[in-house]
N, C-alpha and C positions, 0 to 999 in steps of 0.2 A: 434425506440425501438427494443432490441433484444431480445429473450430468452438466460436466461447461458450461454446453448452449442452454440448458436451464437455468442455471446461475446467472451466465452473463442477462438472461433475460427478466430474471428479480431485478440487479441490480441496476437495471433499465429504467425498470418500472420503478424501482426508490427513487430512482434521480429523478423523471421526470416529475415528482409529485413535489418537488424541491424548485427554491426560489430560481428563475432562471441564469440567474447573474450564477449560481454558484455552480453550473455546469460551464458558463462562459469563462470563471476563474481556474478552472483546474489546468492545469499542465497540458496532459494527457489522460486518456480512457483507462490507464492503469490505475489513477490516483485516485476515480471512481469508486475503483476495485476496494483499493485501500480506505479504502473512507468507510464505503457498506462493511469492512470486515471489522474497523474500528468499533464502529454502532454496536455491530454483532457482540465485539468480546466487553461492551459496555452499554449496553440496552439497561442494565438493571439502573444505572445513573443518570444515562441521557434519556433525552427524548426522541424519537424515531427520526424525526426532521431535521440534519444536518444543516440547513439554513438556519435555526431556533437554537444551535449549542453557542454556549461562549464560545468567542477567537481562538481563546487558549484549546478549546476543543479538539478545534481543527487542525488549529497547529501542533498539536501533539501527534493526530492521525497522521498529517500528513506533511509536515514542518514549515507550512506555510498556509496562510490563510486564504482559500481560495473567494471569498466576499471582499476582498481589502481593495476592490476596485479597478484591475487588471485584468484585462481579457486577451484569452492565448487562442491563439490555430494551431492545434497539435499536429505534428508531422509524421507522427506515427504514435501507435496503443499505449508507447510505454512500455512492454514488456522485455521484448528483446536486451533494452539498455538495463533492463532491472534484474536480467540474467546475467548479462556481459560484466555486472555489478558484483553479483553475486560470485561467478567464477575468478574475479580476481579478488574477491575475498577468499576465498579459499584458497587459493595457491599462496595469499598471501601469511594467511593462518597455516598452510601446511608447512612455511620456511621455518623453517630452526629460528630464526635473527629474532621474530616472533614470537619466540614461547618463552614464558619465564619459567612456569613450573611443567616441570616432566607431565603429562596426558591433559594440560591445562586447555587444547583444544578440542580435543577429542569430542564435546557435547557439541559447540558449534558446526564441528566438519560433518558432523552425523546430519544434523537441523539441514543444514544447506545440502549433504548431498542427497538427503530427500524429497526437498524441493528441485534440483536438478534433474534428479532423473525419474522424476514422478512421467 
């Protein structure tokens, strides 16, 4: 186990060991995140080098290919909006209009308010 700042500091070091184009295609510093966590929950399939997986790889991580030749200036981590995301999915999952079967939310609202208020 890591703290954050140790995390964030792996997942530094994964990138920079990666083709430079694929840190200039990411969105923002979150999709970093989501990339190293992808690898993580599929190491047994990939290969450690996220520049070396197939398209479809990446685009499964992260819904877009960050190789396909576009280079972004992110304006901020990422994260806050991946929150701001999160909380209106859940109000959205907490509405009645929402729910087809009686406690059909119930495992989502748990997931998300554990990341909320980690």
């Amino acid at each position: 186990m890591a703290n954050a700042r140790e995390m964030l500091e792996v997942v530094e070091n994964w990138l920079s060991y990666q083709d430079e184009s694929l840190s200039f295609g990411l969105h923002n510093a979150f999709d970093g995140l989501r990339l190293y966590d992808y690898w993580l929950a599929h190491e047994d399939t990939l290969v450690e080098m996220a520049d070396e997986w197939e398209p479809k790889d990446r685009i499964a991580a992260l819904g877009y290919d960050p190789l396909e030749g576009k280079s972004y200036q992110a304006e901020s981590c990422g994260a806050a909006e991946a929150v701001n995301a999160m909380k209106t999915a859940r109000m959205l999952l907490d509405s009645v209009a929402f729910v087809t079967k009686v406690n059909d939310t119930r495992k989502p609202l748990k997931m998300i308010n554990a990341v909320l208020t980690h």
